[in-house]
N, C-alpha and C positions, 0 to 999 in steps of 0.2 A: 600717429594720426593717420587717418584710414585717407586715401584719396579717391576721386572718379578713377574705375577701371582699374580698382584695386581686386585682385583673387586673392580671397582668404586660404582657398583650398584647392589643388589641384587633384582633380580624382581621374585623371587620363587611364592609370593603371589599373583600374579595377573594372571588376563586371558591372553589367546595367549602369553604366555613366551615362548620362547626357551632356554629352560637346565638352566633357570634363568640370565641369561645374557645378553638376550633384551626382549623387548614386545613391544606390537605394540604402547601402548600408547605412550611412551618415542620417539619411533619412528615417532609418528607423529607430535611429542611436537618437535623432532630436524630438522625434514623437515621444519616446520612453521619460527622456530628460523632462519633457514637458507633460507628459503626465503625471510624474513622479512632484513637479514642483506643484501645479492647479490640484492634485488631489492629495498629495501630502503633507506640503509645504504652507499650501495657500492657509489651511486651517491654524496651526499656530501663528504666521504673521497677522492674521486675521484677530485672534486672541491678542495678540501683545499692541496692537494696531489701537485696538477696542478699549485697551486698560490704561492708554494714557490719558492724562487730565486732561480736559478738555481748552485747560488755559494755556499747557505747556503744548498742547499740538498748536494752539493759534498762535505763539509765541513763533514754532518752530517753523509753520507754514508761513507767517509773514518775512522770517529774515532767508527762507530758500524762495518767497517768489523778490524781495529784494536785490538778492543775490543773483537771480538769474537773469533780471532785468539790467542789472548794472555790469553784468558778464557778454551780454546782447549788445549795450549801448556802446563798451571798451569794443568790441568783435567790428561794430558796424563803422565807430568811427576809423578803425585801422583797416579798415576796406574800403572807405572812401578816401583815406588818404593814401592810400596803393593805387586806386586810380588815378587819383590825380597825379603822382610821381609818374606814374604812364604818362597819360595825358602829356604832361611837362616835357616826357623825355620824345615823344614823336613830336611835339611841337617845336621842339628842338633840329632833330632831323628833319624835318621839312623848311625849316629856315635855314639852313645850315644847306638845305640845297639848291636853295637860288641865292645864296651869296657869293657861289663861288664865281 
């Protein structure tokens, strides 16, 4: 899992870097990739996309927006109960400092 102030890539050692972060190589390696997928790719998914029944795409669309909703509600309640275990535990050290 990716976090804040995660680098995927360090490019210090190369030419035309900026602050190691990108370069132009990788740059022109993800232009080509993305060309190659919007003008080659896109047309067959586009075809296979187009040839499903229209009852098995509503099928398949209703149990991925389900799924995503009930993947959201598990994600939000286990970060609200991370907070509150904070919460609990500085409420703690701050009682714990005027009892001595």
């Amino acid at each position: 899992m990716l976090t804040v102030n995660t680098c995927l890539g360090v490019y210090d050692h190369l030419k035309f870097n900026y602050k190691g972060i990108i370069c132009l190589q990788s740059t022109l390696a993800w232009g080509f990739v993305a060309v190659f997928i919007f003008g080659f790719l896109n047309k067959f998914v586009e075809r296979f996309v187009f040839s499903i029944d229209y009852r098995i795409a509503s099928v398949m669309a209703m149990i991925l927006v389900f799924s995503y909703t009930a993947d959201f509600m598990q994600s939000f309640s286990e970060s609200l109960n991370m907070q509150n275990m904070d919460i609990r535990a500085e409420m703690r050290k701050f009682i714990k400092m005027f009892h001595r």
